[in-house]
C-alpha positions in Angstrom: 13.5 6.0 -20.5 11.4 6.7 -17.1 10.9 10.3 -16.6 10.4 11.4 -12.8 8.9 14.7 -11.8 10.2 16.3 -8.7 7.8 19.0 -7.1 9.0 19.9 -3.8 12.0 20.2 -2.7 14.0 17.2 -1.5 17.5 16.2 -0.4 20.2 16.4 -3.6 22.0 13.3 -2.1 18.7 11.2 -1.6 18.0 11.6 -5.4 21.0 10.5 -6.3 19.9 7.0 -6.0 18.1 7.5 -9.4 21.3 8.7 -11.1 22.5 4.8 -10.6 19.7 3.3 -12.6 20.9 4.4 -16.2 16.9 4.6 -17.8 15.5 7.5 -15.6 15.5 11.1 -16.1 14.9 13.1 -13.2 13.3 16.3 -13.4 12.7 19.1 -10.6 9.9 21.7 -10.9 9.2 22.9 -7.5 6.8 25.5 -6.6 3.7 24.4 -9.9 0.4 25.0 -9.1 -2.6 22.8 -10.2 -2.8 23.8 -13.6 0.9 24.0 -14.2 1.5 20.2 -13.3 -2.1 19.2 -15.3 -0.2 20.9 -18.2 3.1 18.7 -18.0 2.0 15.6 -16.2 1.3 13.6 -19.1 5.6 13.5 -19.9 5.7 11.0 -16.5 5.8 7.9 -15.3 6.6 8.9 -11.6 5.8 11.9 -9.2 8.3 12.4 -6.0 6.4 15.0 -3.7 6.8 16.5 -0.2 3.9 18.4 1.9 3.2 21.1 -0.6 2.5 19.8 -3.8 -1.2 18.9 -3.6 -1.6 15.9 -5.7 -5.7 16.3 -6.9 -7.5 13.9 -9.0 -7.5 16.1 -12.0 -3.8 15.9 -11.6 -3.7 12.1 -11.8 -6.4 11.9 -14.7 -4.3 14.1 -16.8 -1.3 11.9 -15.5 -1.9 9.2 -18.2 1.9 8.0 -17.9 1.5 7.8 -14.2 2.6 4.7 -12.1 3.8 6.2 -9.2 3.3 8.7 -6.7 6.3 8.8 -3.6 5.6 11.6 -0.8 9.2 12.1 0.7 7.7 11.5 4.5 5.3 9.5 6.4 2.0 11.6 5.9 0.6 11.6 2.7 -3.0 14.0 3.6 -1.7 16.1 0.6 -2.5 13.0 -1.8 -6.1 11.9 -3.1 -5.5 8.2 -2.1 -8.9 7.6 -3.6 -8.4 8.9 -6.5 -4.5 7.3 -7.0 -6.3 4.2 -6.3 -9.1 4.3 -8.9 -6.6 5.4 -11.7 -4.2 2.4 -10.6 -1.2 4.6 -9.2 0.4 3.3 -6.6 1.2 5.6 -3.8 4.2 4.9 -1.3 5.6 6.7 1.4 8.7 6.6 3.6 7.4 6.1 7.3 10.6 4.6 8.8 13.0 7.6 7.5 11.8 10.2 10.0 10.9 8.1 12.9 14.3 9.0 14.9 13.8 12.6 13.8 10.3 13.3 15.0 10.6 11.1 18.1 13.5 13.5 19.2 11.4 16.4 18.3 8.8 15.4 20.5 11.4 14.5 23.5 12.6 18.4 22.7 9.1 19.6 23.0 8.3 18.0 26.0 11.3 19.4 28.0 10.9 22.3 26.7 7.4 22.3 27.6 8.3 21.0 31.2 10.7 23.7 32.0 9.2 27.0 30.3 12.7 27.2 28.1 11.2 29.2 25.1 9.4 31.4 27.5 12.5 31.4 29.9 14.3 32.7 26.6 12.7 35.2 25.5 12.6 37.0 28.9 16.1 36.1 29.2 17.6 38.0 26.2 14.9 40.9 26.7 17.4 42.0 29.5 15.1 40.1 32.6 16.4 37.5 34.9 13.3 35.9 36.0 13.6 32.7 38.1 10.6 32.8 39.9 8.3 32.8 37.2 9.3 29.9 35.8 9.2 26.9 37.9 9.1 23.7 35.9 7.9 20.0 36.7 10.2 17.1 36.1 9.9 14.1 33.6 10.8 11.6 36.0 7.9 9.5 37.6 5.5 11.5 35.7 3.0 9.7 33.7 3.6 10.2 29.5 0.1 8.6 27.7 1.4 7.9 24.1 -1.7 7.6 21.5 -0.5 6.2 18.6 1.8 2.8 18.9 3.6 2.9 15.6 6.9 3.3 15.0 7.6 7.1 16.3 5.4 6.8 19.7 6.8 3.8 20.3 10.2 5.7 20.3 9.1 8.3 22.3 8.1 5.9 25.1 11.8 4.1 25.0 13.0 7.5 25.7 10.7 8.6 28.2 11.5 5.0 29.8 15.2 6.2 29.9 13.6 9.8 32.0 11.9 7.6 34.8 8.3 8.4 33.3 5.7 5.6 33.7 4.4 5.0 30.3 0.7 4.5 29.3 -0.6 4.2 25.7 -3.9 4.0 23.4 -3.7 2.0 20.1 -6.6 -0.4 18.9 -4.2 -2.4 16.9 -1.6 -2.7 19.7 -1.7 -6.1 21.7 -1.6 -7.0 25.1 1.6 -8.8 24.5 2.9 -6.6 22.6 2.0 -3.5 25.2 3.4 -5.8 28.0 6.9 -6.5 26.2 7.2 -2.9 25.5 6.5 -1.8 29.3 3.5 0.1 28.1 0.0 -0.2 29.9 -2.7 -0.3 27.6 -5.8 1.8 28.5 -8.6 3.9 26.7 -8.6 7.6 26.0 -10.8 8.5 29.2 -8.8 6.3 31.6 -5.2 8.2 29.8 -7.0 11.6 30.3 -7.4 11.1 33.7 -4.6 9.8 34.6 -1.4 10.9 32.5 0.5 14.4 32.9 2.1 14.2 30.1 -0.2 13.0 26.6 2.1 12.9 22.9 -0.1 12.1 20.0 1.6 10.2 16.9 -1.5 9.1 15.2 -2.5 9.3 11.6 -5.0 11.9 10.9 -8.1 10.4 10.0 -11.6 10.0 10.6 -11.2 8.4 13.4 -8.8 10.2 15.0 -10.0 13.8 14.7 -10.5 15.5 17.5 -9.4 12.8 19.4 -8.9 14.5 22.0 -11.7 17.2 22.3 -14.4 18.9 24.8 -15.3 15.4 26.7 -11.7 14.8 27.0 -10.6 17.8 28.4 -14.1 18.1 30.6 -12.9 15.0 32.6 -9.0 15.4 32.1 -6.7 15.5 35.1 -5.8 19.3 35.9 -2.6 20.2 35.1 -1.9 18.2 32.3 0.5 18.9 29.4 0.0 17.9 25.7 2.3 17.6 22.8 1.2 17.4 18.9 4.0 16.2 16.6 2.0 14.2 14.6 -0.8 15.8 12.5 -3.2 19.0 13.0 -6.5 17.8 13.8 -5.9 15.2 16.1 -6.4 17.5 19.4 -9.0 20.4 19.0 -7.2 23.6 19.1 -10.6 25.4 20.1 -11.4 22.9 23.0 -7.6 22.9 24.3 -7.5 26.5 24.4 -10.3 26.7 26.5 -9.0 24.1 28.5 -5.7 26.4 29.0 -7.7 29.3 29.8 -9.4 27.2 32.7 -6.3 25.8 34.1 -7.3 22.5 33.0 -4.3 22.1 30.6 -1.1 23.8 32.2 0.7 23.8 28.7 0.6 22.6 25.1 3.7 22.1 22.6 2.3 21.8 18.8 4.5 21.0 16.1 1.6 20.7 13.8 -1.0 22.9 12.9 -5.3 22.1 11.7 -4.2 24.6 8.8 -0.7 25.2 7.6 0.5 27.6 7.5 -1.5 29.2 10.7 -3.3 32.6 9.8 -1.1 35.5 11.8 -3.5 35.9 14.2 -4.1 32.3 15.6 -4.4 31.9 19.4 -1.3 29.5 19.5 1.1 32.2 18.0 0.5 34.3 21.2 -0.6 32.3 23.8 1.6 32.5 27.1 1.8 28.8 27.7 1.7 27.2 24.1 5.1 26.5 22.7 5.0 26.3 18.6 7.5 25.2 16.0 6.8 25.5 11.8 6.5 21.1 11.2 9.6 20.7 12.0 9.5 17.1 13.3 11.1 15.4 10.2 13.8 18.6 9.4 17.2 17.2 9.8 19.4 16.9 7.5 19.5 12.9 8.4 16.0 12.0 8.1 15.8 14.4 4.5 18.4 12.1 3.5 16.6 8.6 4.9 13.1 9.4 3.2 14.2 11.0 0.0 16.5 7.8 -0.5 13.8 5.2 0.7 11.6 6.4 -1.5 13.8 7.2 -4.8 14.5 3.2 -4.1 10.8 2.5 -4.0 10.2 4.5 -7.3 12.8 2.8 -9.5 11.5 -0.8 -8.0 7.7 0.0 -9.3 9.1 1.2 -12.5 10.8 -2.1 -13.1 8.4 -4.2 -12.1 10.1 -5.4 -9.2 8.9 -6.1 -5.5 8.1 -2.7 -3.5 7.2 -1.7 -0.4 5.4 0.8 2.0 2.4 1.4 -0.7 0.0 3.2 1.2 -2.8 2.2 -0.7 -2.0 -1.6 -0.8 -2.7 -3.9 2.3 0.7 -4.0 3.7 2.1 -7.7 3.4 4.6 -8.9 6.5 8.5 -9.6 5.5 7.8 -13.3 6.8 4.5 -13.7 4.4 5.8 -11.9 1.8 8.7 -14.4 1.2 6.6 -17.2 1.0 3.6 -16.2 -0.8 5.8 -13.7 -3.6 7.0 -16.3 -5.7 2.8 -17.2 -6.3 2.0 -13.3 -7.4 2.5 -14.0 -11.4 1.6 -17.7 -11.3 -1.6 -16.1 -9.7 -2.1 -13.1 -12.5 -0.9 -15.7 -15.4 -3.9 -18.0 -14.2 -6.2 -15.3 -14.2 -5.8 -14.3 -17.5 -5.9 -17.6 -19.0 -9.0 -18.7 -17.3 -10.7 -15.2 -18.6 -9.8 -15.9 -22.5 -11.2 -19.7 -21.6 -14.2 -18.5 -20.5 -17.8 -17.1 -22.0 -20.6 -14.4 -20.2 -20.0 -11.8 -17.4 -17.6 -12.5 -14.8 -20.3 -12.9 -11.2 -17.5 -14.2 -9.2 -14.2 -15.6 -9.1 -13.1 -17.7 -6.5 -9.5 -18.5 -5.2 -8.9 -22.4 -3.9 -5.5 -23.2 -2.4 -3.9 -26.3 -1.2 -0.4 -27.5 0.0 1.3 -25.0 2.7 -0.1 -22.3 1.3 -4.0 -23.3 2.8 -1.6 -22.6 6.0 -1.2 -19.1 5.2 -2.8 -15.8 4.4 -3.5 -15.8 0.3 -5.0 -12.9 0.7 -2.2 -11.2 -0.9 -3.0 -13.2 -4.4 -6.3 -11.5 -4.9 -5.2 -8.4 -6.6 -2.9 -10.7 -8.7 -5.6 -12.6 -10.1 -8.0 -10.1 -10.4 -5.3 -8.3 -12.2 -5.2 -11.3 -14.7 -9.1 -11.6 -14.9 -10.2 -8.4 -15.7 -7.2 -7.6 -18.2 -8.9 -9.6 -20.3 -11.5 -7.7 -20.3 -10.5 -3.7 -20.2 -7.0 -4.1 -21.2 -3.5 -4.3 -19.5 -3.4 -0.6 -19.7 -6.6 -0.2 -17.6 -5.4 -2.6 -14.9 -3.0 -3.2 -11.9 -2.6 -4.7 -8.8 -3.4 -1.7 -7.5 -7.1 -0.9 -8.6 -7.8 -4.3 -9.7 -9.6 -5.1 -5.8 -11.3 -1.7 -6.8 -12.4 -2.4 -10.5 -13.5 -5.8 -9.5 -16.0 -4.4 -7.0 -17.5 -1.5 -9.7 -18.5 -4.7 -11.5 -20.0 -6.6 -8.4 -17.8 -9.5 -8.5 -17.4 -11.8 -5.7 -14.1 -13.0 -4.6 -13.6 -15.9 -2.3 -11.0 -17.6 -0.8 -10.9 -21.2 0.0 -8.2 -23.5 1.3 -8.1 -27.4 0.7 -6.2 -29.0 4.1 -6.3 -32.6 2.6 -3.0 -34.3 4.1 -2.5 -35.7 0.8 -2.5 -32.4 -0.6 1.0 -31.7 -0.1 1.7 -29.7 -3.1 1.7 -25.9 -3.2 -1.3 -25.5 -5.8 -3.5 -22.8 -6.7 -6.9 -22.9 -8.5 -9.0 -20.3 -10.1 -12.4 -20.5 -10.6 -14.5 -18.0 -12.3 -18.6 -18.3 -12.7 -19.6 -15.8 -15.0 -23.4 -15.4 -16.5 -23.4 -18.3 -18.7 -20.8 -20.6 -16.8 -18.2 -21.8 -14.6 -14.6 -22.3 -15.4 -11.7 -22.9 -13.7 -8.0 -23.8 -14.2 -4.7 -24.7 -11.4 -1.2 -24.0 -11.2 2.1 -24.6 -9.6 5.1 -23.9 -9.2 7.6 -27.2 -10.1 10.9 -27.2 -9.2 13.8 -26.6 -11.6 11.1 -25.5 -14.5 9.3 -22.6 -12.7 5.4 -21.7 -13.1 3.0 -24.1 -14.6 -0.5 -24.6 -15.7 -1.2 -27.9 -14.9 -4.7 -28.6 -15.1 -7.1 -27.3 -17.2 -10.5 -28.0 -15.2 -10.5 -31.9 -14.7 -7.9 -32.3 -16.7 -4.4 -33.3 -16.2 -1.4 -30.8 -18.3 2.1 -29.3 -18.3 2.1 -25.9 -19.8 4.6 -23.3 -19.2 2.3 -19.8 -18.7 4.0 -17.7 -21.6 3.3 -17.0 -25.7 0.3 -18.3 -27.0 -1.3 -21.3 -27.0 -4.7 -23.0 -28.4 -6.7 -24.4 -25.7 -9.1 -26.9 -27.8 -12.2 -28.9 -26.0 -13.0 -31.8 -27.9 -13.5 -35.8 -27.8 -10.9 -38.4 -27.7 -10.8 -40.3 -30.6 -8.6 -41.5 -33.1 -7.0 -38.8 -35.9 -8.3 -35.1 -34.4 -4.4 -34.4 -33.5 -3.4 -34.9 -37.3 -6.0 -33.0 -38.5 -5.6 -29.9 -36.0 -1.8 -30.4 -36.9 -2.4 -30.3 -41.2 -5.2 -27.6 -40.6 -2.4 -25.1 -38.6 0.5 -26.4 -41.2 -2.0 -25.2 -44.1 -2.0 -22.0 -42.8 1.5 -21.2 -42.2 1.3 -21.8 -38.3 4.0 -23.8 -36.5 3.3 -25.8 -33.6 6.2 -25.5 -31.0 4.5 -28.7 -28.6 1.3 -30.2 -27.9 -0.3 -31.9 -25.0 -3.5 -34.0 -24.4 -4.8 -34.0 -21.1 -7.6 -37.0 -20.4 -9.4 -38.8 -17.3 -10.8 -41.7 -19.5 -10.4 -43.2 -23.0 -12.5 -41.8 -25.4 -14.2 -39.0 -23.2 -14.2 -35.7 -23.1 -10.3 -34.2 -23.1 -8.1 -31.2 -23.9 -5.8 -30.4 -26.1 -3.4 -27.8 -26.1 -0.7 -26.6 -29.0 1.7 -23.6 -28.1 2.1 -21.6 -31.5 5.0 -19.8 -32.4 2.2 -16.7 -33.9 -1.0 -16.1 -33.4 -3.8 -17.6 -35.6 -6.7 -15.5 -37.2 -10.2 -16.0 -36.5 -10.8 -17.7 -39.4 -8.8 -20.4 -38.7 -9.8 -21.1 -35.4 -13.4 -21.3 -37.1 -12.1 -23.5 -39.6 -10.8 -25.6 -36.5 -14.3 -25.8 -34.7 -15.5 -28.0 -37.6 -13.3 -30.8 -37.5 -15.1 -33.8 -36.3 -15.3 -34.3 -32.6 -13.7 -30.5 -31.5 -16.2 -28.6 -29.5 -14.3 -25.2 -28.5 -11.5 -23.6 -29.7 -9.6 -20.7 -27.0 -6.6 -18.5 -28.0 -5.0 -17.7 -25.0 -1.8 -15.1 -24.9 -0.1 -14.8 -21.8 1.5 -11.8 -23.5 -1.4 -10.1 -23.9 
């Protein structure tokens, strides 16, 4: 039975996707502090959080069951990615779920912004009827700069397309073509500030992107200029914009979104004439509490079963159309690994990842936490290890990984080979995938096999010649050890070869040293694919 901590409140009908899988047990314990979830932690295997819960690594190091962390929205600032990382949780968010919401948000904010209408209110139902105070500007053929090109901004500027307004944006990972299909016109931050009368940010908050926009910004900005923040405190200076307001510079600012939230009663934006604030509301409807809380409750019971996930924050993200053809490779990958380990003597230096048929065509990329994974389980254990802080581990230890692609034309099968060259030696094995039989070891070095990657199995170096089979095969009979099949993999008669003899149990130590002095054997490996 998985057990799930809930700490924040979240949407009844978007947990009720666990109630369908009939091995979790859901519990909700909103409003812990740090030393109230350390306490309890240990009991999970999964954590669903929303903004408040500050997930700290003490928290995740007394989290020993831990898997999973899911933050129910896109932002996950409130979660030491770091941290989740070096204790191999995997941390996943739910950034389509809200992208309607907060994209409508921000439209609201902007017209509100445009015509004075909270303002306009207040006076309104204070008993004065004020028109002249508050004349507005219109949307249409004004000039919205959206920073951020990701799913939400690129929402905002369909709708702003829809209000007449010429659209300019700033993303470094936006393309030309991409800009150009999108009617967007790419530029830099000081051509958008001196240009655009309307800027909406819908950026991630990071180093990079603090204080984006700040005192150069506004000291070359076009006057009159509004700004919206539905995205994250941080990314516009609050100090340096109210300055600019207080200039005329910046003729009025909507934030959604605070440096520190809750704000402290007496911050400038709570009182300021023309500053329009709302509490975070961006992702509150009742629709997008449903959307994220259900995305990721999905996500949660997919890493608990071992199954294929998505939106892991801190994983490389792996396209739909890669991810179909390079998933089916993930365990083949790991399974490889952690044969080749138990194969191999000394300190692992490097390990290096060769492939060949279609997939030298493609990014393999995606393997390498897979066979790290398998590599270094070897080593610290299967509970120390995962694909998520196996990239991470494997750099603590200074080992090299490398890809490399053979694009032979005869090469036309999908094959994957592992080398690893530790302090003493190099190593390596390959396997595919064959059709109607599944994942395969089929070489081990040099030599030629057929191994399913499962159970255990006796890898044994030794010379061709005439009777070593029957003697391995009497020496594992004497000792009570069945032999479920047995290959021999060669390149000449009477050179070096393989053998290898899947067991039904594993064999002691002893009688793999008995088996190292039979005539002609050189090595003797136990390899469990179990392990």
């Amino acid at each position: 039975m998985f057990k799930i901590l809930v700490s924040d409140p979240i949407s009844d009908n978007g947990l009720q996707q666990f109630s369908a899988a009939n091995d979790v047990e859901v519990t909700k314990l909103t409003g812990l502090n740090e030393e109230e979830l350390i306490a309890i932690i240990h009991e999970y295997d999964a954590l669903l959080v929303r903004s408040q819960t500050k997930v700290t690594p003490r928290i995740m190091e007394a989290g020993v069951r831990l898997k999973v962390i899911g933050r129910a929205g896109v932002g996950v600032d409130n979660i030491d990615l770091e941290a989740a990382t070096s204790y191999g949780i995997i941390v996943i968010n739910a950034p389509d779920g809200n992208t309607i919401t907060t994209s409508e948000h921000t439209f609201a904010m902007m017209l509100s912004l445009a015509r004075n209408i909270p303002q306009a209110y207040r006076k309104t139902i204070a008993g004065l009827w004020d028109r002249k105070t508050f004349i507005g500007v219109e949307l249409n053929n004004k000039t919205l700069a959206v920073l951020g090109l990701g799913r939400i901004g690129l929402e905002v500027a369909k709708r702003a397309t829809a209000f007449g307004m010429k659209i300019m944006g700033y993303d470094p990972y936006f393309s030309e073509e991409q800009a150009k299909a999108a009617g967007i016109q790419l530029a830099t931050i000081d051509e958008i500030v001196q240009q655009a009368d309307f800027i909406t940010v819908h950026t991630p908050l990071t180093n990079d992107t603090r204080h984006l926009i700040s005192e150069q910004q506004f000291a070359i900005m076009k006057k009159g200029m509004r700004m919206i923040n539905c995205a994250r405190g941080g990314i516009i200076d609050e100090q340096a914009l109210l300055v600019a307001l207080d200039e005329g510079i910046v003729a009025g600012a909507a934030f959604d979104v605070f440096e520190h939230e809750p704000p402290e009663a007496d911050h400038p934006f709570l009182k300021h004439p023309n500053i329009i604030v709302t509490p975070h509301l961006g992702a509150s409807t009742l629709e997008a509490q449903e959307n994220v809380a259900i995305d990721v409750a999905e996500q949660i019971i997919h890493i608990l079963h071992n199954q294929p996930f998505k939106n892991a924050v801190n994983m490389p993200p792996v396209p739909n159309e890669l991810l179909s053809k390079i998933q089916p490779y993930f365990t083949l990958s790991e399974q490889l690994g952690k044969a080749l380990a138990q194969m191999t003597d000394g300190a692992v230096e490097e390990v290096i990842i060769d492939c060949s048929g279609e997939l030298a065509t493609i990014n393999i990329t995606p393997l390498i936490p897979y066979v790290l994974k398998g590599v270094l389980t070897h080593h610290l254990g299967a509970n120390q290890v995962n694909i998520v802080n196996s990239v991470h581990l494997a750099k603590l230890r200074d080992i090299t990984v490398t890809e490399r692609k053979t694009l032979l034309t005869e090469k036309i099968t999908n094959e994957i080979t592992i080398h690893i060259k530790t302090t003493v030696e190099e190593r390596w094995v390959t396997g595919s995938i064959l059709p109607s039989v599944g994942e395969r070891l089929v070489k081990i070095g040099p030599y030629p096999v057929e191994i399913p990657l499962e159970g255990d199995i006796l890898n044994i170096s030794h010379q061709d010649k005439p009777g070593i089979i029957g003697s391995v095969g009497m020496l594992l009979g004497d000792n009570g050890i069945n032999i479920a099949s047995m290959q021999v993999g060669r390149n000449e008669v009477g050179g070096s070869a393989v053998m290898i003899v899947k067991i039904d149990k594993k064999v002691t130590a002893q009688v793999i040293k008995d088996l190292t002095t039979i005539e002609g054997i050189k090595r003797v490996r136990l390899i469990s694919f179990d392990q």
